[in-house]
KEZANU-226465 format. One record per atom (N, C-alpha, C, O, CB): residue number from 1; residue in three letters; atom name; x, y, z. Coordinates in steps of 0.001 Angstrom, whole numbers, plus 524288, in hexadecimal, padded with zeros to 5 digits. Glycine has a CB too. Example, Ala and Ser with C-alpha at 12.3 -4.5 7.8 and 13.67 -1.06 7.14 Angstrom:
% residues 2
{1,"ala","N",{83386,7E9C6,81E78}},
{1,"ala","CA",{8300C,7EE6C,81E78}},
{1,"ala","C",{83390,7F31C,81E78}},
{1,"ala","O",{8379C,7F309,82111}},
{1,"ala","CB",{82C2C,7EE87,82356}},
{2,"ser","N",{83232,7F736,81BA8}},
{2,"ser","CA",{83566,7FBDC,81BE4}},
{2,"ser","C",{83264,8001E,81EBE}},
{2,"ser","O",{83461,80472,81F67}},
{2,"ser","CB",{83704,7FDAA,8165D}},
//
This chain:
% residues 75
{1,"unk","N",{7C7F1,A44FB,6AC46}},
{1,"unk","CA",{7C7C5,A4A10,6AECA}},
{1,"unk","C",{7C736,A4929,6B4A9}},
{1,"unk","O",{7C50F,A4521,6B628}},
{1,"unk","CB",{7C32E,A4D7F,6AC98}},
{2,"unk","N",{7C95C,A4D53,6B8BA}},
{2,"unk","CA",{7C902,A4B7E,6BC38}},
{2,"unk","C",{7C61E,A4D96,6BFD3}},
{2,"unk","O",{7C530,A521B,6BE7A}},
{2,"unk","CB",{7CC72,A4AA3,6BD27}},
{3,"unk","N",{7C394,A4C4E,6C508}},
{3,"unk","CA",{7C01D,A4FED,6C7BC}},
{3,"unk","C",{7C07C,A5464,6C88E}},
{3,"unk","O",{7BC74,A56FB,6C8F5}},
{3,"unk","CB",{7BF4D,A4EFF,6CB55}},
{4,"unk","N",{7C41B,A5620,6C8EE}},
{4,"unk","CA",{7C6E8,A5C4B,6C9E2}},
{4,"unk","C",{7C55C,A5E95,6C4E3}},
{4,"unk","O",{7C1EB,A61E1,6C43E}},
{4,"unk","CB",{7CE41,A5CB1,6CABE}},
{5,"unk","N",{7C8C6,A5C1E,6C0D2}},
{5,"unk","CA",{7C5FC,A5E31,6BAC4}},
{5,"unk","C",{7C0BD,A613C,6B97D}},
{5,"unk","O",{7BF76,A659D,6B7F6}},
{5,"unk","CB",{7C4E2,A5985,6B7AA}},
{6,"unk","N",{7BDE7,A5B99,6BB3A}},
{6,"unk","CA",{7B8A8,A5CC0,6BB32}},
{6,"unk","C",{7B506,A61E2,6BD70}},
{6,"unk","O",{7B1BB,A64FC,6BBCF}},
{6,"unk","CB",{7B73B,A58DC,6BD5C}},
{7,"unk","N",{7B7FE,A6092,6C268}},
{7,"unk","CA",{7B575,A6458,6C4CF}},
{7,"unk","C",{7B73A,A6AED,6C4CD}},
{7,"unk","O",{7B44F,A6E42,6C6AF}},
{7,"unk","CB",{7B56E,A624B,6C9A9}},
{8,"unk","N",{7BB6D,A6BF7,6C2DC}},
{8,"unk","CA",{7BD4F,A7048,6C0D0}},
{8,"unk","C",{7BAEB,A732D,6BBC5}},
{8,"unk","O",{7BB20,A77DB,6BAAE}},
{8,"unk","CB",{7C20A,A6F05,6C006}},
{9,"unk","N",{7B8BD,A6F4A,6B92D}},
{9,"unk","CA",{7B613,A6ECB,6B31D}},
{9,"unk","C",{7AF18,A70C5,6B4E8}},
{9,"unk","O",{7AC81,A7419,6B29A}},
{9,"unk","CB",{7B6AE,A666B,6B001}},
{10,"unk","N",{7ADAA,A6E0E,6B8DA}},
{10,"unk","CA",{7AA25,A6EBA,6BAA4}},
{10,"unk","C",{7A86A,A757F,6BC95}},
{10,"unk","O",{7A544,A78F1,6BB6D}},
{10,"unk","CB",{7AAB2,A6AE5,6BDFC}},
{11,"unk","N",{7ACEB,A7474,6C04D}},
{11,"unk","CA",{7AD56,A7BA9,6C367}},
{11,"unk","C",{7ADB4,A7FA6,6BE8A}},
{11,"unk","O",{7ABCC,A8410,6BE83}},
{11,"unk","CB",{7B473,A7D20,6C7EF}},
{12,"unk","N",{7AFF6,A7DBD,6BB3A}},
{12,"unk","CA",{7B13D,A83C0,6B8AD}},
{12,"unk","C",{7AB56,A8443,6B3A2}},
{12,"unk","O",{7A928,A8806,6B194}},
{12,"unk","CB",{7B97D,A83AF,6B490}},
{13,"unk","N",{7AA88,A7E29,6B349}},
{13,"unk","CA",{7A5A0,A7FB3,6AFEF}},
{13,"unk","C",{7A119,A82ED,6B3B3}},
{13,"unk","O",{79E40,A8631,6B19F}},
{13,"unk","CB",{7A2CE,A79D0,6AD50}},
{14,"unk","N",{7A0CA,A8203,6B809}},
{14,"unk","CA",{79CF1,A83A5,6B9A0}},
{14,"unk","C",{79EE3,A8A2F,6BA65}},
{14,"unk","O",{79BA2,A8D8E,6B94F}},
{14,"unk","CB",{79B11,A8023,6BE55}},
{15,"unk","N",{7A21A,A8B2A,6BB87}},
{15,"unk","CA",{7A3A2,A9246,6BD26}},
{15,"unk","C",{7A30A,A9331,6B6C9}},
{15,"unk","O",{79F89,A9665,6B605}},
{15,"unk","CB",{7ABCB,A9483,6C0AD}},
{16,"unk","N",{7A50B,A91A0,6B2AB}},
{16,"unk","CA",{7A38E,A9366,6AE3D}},
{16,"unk","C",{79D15,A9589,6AC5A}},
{16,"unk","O",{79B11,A9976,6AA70}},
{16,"unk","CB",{7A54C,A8F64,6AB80}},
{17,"unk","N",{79B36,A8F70,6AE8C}},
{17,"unk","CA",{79469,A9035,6AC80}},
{17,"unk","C",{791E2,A94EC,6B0AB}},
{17,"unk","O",{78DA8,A9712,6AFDD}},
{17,"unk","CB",{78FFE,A8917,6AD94}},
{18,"unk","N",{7961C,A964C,6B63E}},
{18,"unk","CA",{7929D,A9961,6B997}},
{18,"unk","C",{7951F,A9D65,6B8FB}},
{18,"unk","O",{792CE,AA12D,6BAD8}},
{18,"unk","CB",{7918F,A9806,6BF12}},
{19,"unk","N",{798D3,A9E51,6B736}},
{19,"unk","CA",{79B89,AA363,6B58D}},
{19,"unk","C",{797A0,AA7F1,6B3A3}},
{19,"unk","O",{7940A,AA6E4,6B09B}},
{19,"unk","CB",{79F82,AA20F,6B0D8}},
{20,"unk","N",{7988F,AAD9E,6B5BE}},
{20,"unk","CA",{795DD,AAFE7,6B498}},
{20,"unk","C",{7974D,AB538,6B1D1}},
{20,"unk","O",{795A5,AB77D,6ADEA}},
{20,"unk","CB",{79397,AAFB0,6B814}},
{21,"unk","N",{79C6E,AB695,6B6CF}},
{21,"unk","CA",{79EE6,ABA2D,6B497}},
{21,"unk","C",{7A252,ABBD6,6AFCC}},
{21,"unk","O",{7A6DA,ABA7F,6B0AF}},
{21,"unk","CB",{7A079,ABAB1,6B726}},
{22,"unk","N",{7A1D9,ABE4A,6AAFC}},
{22,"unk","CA",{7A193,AC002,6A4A4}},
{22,"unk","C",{7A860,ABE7D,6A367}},
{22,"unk","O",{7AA54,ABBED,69FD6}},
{22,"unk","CB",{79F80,AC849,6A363}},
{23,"unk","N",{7AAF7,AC16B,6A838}},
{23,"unk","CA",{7B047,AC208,6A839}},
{23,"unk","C",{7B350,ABB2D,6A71B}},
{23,"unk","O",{7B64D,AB91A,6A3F7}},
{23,"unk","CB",{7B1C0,AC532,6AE8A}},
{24,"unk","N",{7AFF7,AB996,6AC56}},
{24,"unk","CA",{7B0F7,AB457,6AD4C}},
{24,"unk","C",{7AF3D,AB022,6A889}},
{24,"unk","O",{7B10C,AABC5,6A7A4}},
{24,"unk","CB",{7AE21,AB32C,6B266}},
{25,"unk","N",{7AB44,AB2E5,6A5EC}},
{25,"unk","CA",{7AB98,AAC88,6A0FD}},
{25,"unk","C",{7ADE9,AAE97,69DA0}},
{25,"unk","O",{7AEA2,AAC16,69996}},
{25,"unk","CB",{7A5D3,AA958,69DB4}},
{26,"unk","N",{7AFFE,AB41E,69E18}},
{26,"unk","CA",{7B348,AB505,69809}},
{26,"unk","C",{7B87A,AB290,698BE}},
{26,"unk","O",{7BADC,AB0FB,694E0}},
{26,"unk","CB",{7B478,ABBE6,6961F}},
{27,"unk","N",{7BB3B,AB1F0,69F69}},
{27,"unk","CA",{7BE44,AAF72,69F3E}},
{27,"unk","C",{7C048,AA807,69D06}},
{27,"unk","O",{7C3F5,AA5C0,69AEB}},
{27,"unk","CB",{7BE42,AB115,6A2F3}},
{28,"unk","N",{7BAFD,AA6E7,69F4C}},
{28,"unk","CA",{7B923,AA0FF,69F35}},
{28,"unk","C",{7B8CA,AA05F,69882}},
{28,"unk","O",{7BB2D,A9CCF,69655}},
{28,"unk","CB",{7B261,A9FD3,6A2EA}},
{29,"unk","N",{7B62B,AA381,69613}},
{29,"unk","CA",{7B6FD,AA43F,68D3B}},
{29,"unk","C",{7BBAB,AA386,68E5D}},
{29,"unk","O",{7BE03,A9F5C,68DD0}},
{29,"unk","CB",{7B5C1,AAB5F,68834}},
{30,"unk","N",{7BD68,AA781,69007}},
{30,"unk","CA",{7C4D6,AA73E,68E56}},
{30,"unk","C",{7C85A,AA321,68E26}},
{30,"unk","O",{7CBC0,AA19B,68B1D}},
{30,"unk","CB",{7C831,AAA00,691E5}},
{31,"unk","N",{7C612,AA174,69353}},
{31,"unk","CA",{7C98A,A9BAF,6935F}},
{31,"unk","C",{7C8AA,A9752,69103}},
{31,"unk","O",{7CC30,A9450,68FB9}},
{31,"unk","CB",{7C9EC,A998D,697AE}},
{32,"unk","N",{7C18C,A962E,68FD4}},
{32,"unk","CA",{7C0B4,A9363,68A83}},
{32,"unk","C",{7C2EE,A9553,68661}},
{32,"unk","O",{7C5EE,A91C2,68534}},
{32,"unk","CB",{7BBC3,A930B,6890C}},
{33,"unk","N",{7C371,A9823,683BF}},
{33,"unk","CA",{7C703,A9A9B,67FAD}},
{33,"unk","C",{7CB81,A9A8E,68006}},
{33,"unk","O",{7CDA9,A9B84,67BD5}},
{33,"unk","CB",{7C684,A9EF3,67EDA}},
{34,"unk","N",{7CD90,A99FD,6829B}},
{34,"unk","CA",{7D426,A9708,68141}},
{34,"unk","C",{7D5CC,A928E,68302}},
{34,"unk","O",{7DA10,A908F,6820D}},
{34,"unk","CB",{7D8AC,A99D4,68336}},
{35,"unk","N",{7D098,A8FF3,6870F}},
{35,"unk","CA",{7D188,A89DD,686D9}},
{35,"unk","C",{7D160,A8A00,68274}},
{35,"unk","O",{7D5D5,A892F,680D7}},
{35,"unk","CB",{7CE28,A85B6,68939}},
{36,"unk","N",{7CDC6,A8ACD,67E39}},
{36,"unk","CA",{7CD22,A888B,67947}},
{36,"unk","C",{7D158,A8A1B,67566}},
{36,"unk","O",{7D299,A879D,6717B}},
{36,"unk","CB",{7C809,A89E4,6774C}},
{37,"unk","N",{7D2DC,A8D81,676A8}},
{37,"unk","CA",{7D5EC,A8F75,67368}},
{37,"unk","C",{7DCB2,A8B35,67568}},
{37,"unk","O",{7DEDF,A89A8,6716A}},
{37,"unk","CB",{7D57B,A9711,67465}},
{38,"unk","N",{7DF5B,A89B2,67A22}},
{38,"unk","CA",{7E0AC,A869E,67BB4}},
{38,"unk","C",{7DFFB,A81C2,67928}},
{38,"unk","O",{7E33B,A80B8,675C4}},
{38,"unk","CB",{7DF7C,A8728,67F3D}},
{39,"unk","N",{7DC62,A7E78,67A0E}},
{39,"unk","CA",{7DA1F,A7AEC,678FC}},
{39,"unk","C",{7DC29,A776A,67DD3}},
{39,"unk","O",{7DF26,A73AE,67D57}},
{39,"unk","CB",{7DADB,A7980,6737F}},
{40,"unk","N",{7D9EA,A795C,682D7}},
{40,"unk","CA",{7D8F7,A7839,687DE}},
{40,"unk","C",{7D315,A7765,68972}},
{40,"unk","O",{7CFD2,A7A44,68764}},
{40,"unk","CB",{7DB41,A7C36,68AC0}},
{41,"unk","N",{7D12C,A72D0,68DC0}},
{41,"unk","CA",{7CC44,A75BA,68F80}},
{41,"unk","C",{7CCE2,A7994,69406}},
{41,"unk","O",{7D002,A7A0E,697A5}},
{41,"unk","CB",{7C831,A71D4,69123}},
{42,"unk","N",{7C7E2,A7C9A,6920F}},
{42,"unk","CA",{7C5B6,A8064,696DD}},
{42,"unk","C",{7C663,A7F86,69B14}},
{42,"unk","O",{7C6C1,A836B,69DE1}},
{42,"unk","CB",{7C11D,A8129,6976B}},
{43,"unk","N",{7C6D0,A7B09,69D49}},
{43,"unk","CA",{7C984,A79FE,6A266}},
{43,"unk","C",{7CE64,A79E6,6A251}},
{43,"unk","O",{7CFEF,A7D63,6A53E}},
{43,"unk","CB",{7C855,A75B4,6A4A1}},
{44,"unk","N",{7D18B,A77DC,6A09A}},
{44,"unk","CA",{7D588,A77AC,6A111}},
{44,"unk","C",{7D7E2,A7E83,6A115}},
{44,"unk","O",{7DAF0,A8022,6A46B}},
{44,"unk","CB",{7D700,A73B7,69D30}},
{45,"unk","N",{7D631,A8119,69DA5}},
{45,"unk","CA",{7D790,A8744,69D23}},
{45,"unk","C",{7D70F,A89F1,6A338}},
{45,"unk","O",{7DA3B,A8C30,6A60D}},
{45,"unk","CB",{7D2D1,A8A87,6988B}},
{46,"unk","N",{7D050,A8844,6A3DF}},
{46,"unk","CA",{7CE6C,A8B20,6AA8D}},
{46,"unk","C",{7D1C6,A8975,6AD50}},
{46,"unk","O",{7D456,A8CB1,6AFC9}},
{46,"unk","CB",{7C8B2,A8988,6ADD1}},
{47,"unk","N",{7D319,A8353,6ADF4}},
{47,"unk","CA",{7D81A,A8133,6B111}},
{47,"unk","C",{7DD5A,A84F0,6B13F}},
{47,"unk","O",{7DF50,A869A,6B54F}},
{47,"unk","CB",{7D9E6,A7BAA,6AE48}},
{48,"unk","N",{7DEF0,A85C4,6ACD9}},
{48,"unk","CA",{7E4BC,A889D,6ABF7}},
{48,"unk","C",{7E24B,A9065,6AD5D}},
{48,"unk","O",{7E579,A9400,6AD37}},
{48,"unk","CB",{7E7BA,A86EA,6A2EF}},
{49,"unk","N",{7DDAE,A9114,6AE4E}},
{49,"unk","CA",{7DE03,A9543,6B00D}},
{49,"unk","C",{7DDAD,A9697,6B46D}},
{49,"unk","O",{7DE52,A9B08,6B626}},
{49,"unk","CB",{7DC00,A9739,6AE67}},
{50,"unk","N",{7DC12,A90DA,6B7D4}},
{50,"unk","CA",{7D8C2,A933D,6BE62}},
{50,"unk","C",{7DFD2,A90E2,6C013}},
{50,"unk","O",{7E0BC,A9043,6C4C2}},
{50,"unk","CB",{7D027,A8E20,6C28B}},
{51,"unk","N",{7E444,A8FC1,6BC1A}},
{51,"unk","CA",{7E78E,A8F99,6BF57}},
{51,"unk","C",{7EBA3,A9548,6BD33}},
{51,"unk","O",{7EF40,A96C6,6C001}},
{51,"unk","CB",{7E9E9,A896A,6BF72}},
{52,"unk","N",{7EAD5,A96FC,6B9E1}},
{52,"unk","CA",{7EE87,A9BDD,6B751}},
{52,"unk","C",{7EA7F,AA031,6B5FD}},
{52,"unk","O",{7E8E4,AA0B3,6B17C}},
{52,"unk","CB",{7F21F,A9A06,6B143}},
{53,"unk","N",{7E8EF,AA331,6B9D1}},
{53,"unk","CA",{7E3FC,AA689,6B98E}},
{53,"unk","C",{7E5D5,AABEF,6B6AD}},
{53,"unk","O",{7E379,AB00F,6B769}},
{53,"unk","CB",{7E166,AA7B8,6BFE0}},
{54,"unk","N",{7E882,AABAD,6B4AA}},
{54,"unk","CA",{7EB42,AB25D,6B252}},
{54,"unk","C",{7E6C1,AB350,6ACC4}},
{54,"unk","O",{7E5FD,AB0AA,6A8D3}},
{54,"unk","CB",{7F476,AB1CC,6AF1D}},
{55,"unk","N",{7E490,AB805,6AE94}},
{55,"unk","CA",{7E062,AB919,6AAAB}},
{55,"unk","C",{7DBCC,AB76A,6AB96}},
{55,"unk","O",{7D898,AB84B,6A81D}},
{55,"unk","CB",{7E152,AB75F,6A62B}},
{56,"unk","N",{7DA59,AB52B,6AF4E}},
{56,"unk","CA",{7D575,AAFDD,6AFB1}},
{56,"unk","C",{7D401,AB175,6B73A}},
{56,"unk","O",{7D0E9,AAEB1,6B9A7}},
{56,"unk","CB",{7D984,AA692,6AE27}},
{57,"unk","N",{7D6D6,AB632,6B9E0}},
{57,"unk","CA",{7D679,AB57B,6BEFC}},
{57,"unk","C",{7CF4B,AB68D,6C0F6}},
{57,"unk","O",{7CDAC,AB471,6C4F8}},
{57,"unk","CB",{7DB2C,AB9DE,6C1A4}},
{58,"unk","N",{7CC87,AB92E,6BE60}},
{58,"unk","CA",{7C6A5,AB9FA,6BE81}},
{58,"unk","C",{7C4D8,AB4B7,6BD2A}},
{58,"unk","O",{7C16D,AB386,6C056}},
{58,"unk","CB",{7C456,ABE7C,6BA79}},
{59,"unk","N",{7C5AF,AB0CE,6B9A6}},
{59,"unk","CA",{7C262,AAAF6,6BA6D}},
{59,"unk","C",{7C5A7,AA6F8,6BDA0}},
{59,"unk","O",{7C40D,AA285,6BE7F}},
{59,"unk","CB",{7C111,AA7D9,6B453}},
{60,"unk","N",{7C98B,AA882,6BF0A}},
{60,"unk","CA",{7CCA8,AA475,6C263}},
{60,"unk","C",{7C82D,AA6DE,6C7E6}},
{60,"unk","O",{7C42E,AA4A2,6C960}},
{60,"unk","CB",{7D562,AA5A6,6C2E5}},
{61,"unk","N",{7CA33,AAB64,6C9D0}},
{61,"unk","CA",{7C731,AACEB,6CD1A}},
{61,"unk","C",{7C12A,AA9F9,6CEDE}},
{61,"unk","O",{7C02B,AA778,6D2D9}},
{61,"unk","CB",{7C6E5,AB18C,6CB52}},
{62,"unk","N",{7BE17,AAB29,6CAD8}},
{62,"unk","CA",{7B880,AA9AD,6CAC1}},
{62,"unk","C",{7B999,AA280,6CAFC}},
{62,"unk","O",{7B6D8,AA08C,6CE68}},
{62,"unk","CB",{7B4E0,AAC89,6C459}},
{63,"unk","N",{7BB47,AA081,6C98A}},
{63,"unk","CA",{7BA58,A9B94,6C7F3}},
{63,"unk","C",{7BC12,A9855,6CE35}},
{63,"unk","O",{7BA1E,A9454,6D003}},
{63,"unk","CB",{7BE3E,A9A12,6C1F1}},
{64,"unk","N",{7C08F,A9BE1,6D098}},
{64,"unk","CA",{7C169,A9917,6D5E9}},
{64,"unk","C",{7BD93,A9ADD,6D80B}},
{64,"unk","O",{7BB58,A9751,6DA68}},
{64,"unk","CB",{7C644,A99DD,6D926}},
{65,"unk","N",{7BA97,AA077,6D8A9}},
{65,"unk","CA",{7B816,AA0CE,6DBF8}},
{65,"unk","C",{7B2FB,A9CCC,6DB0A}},
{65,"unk","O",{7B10B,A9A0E,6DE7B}},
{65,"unk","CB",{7B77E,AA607,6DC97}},
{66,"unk","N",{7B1A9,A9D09,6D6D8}},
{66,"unk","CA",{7AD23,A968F,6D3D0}},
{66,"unk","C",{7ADAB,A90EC,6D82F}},
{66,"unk","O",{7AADC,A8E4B,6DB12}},
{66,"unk","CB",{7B10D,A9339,6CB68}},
{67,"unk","N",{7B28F,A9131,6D69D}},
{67,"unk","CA",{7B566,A8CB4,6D7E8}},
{67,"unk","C",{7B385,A8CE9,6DD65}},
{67,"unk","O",{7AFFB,A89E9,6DEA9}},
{67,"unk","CB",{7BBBD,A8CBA,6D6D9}},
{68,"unk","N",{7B5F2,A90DD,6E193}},
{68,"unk","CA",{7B4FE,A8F1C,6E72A}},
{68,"unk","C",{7B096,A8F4A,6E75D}},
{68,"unk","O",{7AFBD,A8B07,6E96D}},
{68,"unk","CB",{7B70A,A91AA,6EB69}},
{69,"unk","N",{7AD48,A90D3,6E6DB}},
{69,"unk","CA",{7A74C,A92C2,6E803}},
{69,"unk","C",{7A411,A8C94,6E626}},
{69,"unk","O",{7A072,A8A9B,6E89E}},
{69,"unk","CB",{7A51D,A996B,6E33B}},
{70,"unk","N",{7A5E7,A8AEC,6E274}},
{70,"unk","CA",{7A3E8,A854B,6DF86}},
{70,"unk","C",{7A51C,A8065,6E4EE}},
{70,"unk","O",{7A1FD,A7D81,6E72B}},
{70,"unk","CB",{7A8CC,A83AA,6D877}},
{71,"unk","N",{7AB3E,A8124,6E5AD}},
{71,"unk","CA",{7ADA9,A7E51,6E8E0}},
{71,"unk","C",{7AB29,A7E51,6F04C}},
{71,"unk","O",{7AC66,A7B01,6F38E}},
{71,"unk","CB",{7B382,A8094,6E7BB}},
{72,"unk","N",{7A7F9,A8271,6F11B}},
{72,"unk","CA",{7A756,A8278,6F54F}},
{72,"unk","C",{7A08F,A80AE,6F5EB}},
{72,"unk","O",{79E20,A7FB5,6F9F3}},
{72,"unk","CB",{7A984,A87A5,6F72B}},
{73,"unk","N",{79EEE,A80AF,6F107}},
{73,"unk","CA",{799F7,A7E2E,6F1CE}},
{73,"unk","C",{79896,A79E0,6F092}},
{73,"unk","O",{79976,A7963,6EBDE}},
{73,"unk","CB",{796EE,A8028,6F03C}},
{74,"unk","N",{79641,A751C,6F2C7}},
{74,"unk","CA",{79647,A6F79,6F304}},
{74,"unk","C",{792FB,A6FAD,6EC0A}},
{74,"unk","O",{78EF7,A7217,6EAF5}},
{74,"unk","CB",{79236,A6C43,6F9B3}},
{75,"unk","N",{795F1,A6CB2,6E8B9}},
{75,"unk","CA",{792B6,A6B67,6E331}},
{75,"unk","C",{78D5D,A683B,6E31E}},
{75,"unk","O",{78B20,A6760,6DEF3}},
{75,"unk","CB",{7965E,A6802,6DF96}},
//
């Protein structure tokens, strides 16, 4: 796996565990539920959505804004 990997795996676990808003983890179920149903992982699914956001534009949304806000503060 590679550092990028990692750290993508990393980011989204953490907006998951800090996720708050109802809308937003029913989206995040959803997409576990047809990774599985797929038989993809959950990343790989979040991957194929933060690049084809149709239906998904409220957690694409949140997850960049995660993203910069993560990105601008020293870890």
């Amino acid at each position: 796996m590679t550092q990028w990997e990692q750290e993508f795996i990393k980011l989204v676990d953490n907006f998951v565990a800090e996720t708050k808003d109802p809308r937003i983890l029913e989206e995040i179920a959803q997409l576990d539920r047809e990774s599985q149903l797929l038989g993809i992982s959950f990343y790989d699914m979040y991957s194929v959505v933060m690049q084809d956001v149709k239906g998904h534009q409220n957690l694409v949304a949140e997850f960049k804004t995660y993203m910069s806000l993560k990105k601008a503060k020293p870890v």
